[in-house]
Backbone bond lengths (Angstrom), bond angles and torsions (degrees), N, CA, C in turn:
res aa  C-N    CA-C-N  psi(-1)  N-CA   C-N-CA  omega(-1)  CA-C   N-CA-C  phi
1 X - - - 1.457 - - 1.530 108.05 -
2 X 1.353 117.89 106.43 1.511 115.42 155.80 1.311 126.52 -9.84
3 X 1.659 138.26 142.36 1.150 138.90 -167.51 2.155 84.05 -88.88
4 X 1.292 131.44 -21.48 1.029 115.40 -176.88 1.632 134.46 -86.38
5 X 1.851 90.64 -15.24 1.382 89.55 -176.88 2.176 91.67 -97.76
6 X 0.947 109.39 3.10 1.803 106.72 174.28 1.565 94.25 -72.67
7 X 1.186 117.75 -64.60 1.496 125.08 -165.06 1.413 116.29 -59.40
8 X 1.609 119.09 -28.63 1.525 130.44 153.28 1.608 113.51 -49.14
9 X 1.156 104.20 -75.63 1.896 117.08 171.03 1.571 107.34 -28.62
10 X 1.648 114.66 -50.53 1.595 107.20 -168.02 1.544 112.56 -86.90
11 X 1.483 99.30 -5.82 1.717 105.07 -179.10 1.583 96.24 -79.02
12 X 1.509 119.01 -41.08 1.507 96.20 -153.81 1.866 94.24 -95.03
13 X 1.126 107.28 -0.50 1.933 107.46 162.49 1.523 95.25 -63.46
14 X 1.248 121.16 -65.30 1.723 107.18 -157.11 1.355 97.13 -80.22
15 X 1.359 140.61 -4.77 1.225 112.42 145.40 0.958 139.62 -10.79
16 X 1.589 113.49 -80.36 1.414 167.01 -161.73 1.320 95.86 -59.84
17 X 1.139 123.13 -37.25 1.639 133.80 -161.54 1.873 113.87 -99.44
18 X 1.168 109.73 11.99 1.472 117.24 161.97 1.495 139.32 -78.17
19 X 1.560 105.26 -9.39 1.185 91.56 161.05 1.405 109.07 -144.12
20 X 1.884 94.53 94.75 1.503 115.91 -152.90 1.848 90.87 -129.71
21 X 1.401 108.90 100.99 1.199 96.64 -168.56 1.796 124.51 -57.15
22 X 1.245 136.05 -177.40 1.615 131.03 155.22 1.620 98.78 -48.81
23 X 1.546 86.48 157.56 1.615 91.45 166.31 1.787 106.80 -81.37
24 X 0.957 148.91 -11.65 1.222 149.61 155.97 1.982 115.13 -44.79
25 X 1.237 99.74 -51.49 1.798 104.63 -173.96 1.499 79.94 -64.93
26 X 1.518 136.04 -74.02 0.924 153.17 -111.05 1.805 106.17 -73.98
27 X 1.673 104.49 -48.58 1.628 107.94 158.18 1.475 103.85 -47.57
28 X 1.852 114.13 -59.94 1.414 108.33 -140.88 1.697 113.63 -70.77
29 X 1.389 105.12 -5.66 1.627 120.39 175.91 1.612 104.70 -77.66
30 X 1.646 112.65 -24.92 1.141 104.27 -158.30 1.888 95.45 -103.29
31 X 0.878 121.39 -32.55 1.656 134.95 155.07 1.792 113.85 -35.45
32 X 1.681 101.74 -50.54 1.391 108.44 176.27 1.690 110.36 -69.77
33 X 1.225 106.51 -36.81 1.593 102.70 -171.99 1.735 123.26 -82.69
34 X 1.488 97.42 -22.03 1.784 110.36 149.75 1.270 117.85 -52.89
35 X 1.494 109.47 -42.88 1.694 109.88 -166.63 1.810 117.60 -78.20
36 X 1.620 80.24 -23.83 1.950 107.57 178.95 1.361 90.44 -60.73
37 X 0.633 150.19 -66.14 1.740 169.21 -43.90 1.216 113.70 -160.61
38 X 1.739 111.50 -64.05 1.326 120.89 153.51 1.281 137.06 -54.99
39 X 1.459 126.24 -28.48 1.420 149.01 -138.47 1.152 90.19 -112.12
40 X 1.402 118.45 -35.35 1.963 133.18 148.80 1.313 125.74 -12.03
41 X 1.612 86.80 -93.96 1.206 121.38 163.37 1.607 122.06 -22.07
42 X 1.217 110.92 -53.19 1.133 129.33 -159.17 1.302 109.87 -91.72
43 X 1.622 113.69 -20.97 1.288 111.93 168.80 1.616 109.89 -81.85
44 X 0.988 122.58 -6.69 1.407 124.81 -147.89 1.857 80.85 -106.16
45 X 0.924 119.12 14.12 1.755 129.82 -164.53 1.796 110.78 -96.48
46 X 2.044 91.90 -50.04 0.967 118.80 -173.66 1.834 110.75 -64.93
47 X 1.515 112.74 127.46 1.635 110.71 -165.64 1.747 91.52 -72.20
48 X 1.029 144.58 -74.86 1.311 166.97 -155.49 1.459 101.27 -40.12
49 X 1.898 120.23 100.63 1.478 108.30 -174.05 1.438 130.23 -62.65
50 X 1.227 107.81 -29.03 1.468 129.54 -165.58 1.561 94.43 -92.29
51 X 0.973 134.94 -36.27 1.974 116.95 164.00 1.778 83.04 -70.38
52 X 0.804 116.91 -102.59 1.951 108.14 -165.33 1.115 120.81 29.35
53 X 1.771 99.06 -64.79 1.773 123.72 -169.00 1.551 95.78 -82.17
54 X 1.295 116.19 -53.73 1.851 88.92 176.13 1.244 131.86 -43.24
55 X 1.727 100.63 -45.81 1.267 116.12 -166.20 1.882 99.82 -58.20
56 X 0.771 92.72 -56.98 1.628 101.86 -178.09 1.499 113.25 -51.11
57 X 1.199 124.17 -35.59 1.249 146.89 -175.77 1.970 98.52 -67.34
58 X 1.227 96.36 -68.70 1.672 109.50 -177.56 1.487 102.43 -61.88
59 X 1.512 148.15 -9.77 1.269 137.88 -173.61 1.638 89.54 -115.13
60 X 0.989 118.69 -38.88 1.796 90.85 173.08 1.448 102.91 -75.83
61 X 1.081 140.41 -75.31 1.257 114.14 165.88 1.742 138.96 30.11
62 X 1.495 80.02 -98.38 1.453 106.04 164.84 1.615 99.82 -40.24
63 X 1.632 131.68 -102.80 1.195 157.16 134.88 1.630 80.33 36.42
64 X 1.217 123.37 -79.93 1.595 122.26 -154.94 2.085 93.30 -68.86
65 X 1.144 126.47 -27.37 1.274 112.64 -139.62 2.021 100.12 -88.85
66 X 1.492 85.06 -23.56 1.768 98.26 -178.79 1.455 95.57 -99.35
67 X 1.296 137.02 5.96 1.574 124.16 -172.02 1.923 98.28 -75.53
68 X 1.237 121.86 5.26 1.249 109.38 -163.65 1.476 89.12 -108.45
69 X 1.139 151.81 -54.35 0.878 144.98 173.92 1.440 121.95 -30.37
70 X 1.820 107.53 127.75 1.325 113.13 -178.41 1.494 120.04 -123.87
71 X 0.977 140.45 30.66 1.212 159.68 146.85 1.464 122.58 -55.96
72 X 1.153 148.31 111.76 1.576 135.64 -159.90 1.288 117.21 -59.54
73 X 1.852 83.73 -61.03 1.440 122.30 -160.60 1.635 84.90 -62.83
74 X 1.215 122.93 -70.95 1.778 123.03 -172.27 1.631 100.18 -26.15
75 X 1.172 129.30 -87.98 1.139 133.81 166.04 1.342 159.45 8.84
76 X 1.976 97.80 -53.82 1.060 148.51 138.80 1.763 107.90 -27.57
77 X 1.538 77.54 -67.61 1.978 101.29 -179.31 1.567 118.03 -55.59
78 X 1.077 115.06 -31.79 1.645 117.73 -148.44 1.750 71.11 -112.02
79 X 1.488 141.47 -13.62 1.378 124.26 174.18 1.550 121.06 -67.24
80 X 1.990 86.62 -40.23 1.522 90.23 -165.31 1.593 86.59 -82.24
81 X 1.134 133.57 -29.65 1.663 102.85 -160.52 1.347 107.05 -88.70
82 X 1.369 143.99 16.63 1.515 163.13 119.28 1.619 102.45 -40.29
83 X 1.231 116.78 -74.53 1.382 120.59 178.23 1.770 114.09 -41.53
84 X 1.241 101.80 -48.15 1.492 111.75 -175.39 2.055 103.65 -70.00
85 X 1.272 97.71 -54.62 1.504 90.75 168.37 1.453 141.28 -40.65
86 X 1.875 102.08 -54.16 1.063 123.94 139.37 1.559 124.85 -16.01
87 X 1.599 126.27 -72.21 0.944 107.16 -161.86 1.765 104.75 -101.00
88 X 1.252 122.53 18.21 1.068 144.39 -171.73 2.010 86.22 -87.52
89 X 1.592 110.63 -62.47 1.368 97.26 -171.67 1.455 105.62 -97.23
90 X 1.430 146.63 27.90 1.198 141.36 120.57 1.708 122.29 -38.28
91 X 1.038 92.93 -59.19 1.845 116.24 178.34 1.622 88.46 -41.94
92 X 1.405 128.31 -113.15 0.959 166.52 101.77 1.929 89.92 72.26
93 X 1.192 119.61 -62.88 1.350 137.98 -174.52 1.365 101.84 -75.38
94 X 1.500 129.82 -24.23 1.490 144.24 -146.15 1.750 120.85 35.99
95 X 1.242 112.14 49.02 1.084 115.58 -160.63 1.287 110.61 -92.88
96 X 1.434 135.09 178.67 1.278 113.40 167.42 1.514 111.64 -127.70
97 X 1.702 106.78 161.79 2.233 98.26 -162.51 1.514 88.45 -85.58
């Protein structure tokens, strides 16, 4: 193989590789989708179908309404006080995580 068509092949790989977030977004997307995840779970706990579907309804919602925000640290913020809410209405519901 030509040294020119190798160096073609590895140009259009890192192409491909531009919209590769920091490793920082990249946990904190994956942190958010654990927490999605659980908050799930937990609805899926609740006997009552129609809270279920709200509930589910009100967390994408939510989920969609902060997805615009690009700030880390902001983010960060609006995770834990979700998290804190979260287990604020676990308690409250007596549910278990």
């Amino acid at each position: 193989m030509s040294v020119q068509r190798t160096l073609t092949r590895y140009a259009h790989r890192s192409s491909r590789l531009k919209n590769i977030p920091p490793l920082e977004e990249f946990l904190f997307r994956n942190t958010v989708k654990e927490f999605q995840r659980r908050v799930l779970r937990t609805i899926y706990q609740i006997p009552s179908a129609q809270t279920r579907k709200d509930l589910k309804k009100h967390l994408r919602e939510e989920f969609e309404a902060v997805s615009t925000v690009k700030d880390i640290q902001h983010r960060k913020y609006l995770l834990s006080m979700g998290e804190r809410q979260y287990s604020d209405v676990v308690k409250a519901m007596g549910l278990s995580r």
